[in-house]
C-alpha positions as a Markdown table, in Angstrom:
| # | Residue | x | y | z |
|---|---|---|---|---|
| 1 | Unk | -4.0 | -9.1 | 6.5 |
| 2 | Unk | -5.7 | -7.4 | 3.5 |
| 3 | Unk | -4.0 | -5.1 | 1.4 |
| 4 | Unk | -6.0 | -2.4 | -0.1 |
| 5 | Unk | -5.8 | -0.4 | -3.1 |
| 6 | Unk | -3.5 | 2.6 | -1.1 |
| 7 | Unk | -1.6 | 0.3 | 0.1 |
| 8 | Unk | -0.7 | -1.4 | -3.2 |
| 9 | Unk | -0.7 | 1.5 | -5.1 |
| 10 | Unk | 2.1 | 2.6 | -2.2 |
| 11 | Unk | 3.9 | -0.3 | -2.7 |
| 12 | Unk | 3.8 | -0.2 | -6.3 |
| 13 | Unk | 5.3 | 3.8 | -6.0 |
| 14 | Unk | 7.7 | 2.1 | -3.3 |
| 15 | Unk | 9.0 | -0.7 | -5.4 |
| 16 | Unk | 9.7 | 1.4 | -8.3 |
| 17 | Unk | 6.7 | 0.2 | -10.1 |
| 18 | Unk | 5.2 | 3.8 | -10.7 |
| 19 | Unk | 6.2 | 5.4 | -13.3 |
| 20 | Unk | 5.4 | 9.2 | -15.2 |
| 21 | Unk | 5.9 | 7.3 | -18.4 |
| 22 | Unk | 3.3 | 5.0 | -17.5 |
| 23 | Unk | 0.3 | 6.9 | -15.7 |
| 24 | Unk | -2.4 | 4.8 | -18.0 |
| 25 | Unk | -1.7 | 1.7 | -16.8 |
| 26 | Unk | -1.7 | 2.8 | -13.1 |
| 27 | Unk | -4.7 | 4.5 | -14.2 |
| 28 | Unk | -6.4 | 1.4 | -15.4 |
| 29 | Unk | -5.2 | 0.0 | -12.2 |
| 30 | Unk | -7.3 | 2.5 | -10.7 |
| 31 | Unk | -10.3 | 1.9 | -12.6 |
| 32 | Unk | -10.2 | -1.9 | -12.4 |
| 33 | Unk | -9.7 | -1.5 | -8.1 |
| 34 | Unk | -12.8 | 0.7 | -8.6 |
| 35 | Unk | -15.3 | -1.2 | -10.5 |
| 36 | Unk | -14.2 | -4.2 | -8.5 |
| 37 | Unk | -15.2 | -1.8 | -5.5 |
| 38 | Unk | -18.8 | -0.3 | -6.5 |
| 39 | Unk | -20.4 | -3.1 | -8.5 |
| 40 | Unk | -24.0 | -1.4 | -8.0 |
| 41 | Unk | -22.6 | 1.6 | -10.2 |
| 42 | Unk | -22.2 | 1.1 | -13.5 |
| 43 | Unk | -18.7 | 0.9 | -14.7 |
| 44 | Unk | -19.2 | 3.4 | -17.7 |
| 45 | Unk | -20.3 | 6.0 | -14.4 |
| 46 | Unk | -17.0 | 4.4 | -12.7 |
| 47 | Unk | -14.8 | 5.7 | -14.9 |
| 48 | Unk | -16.6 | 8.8 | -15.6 |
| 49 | Unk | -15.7 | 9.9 | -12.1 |
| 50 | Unk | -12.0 | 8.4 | -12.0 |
| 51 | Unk | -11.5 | 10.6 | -15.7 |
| 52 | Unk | -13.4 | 13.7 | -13.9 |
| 53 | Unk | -10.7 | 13.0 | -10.9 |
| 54 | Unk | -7.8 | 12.9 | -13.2 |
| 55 | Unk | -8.6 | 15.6 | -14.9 |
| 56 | Unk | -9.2 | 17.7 | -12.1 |
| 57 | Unk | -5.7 | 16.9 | -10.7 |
| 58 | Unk | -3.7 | 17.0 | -14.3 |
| 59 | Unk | -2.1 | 20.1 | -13.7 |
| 60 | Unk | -0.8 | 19.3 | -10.5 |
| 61 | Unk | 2.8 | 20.5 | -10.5 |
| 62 | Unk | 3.4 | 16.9 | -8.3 |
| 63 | Unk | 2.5 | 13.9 | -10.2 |
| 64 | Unk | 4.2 | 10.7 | -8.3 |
| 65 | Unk | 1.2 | 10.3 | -6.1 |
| 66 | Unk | -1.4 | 11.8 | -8.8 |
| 67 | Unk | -3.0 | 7.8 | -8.9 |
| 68 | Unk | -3.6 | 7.7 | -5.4 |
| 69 | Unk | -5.0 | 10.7 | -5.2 |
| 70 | Unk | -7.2 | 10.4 | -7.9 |
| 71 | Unk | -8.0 | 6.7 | -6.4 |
| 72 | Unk | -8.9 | 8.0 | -3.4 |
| 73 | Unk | -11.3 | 11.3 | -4.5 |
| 74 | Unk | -13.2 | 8.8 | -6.9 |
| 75 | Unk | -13.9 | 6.4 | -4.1 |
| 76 | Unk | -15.2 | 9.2 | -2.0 |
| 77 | Unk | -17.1 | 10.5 | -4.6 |
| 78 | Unk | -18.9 | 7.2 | -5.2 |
| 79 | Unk | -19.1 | 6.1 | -1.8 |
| 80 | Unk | -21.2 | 8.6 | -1.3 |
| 81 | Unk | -23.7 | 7.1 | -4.7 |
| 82 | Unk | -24.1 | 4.1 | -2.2 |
């Protein structure tokens, strides 16, 4: 069976892999999943939209699933590019 990103990014949370202290590397997690994702948009546009999506969800008062959600709006949002 194929994992996807959610799914890693859960077991990451799951296996005490996520971490506050850490958010850039989940969030160059992210990126990496992303590009890897949309290869017909150019990666400087990629992470132009997962920044916008962080952004947009840094003052969340909840930030253990902040990646995912962010993960998730940016493939939406560039899903719909394709």
């Amino acid at each position: 069976m194929t994992q996807t990103a959610d799914d890693q990014t859960a077991d990451d949370h799951s296996a005490g892999r996520h971490s506050a202290a850490r958010p850039e590397a989940h969030l160059a997690a992210v990126d990496a999943r992303l590009v890897d994702r949309y290869p017909d948009i150019p990666e400087d546009e990629v992470r132009r939209v997962r920044r916008e999506e962080s952004a947009r969800l840094a003052g969340s008062p909840v930030t253990a699933f902040t990646a995912i959600l962010v993960e998730r709006a940016a493939r939406q949002r560039l899903a719909d590019r394709t």
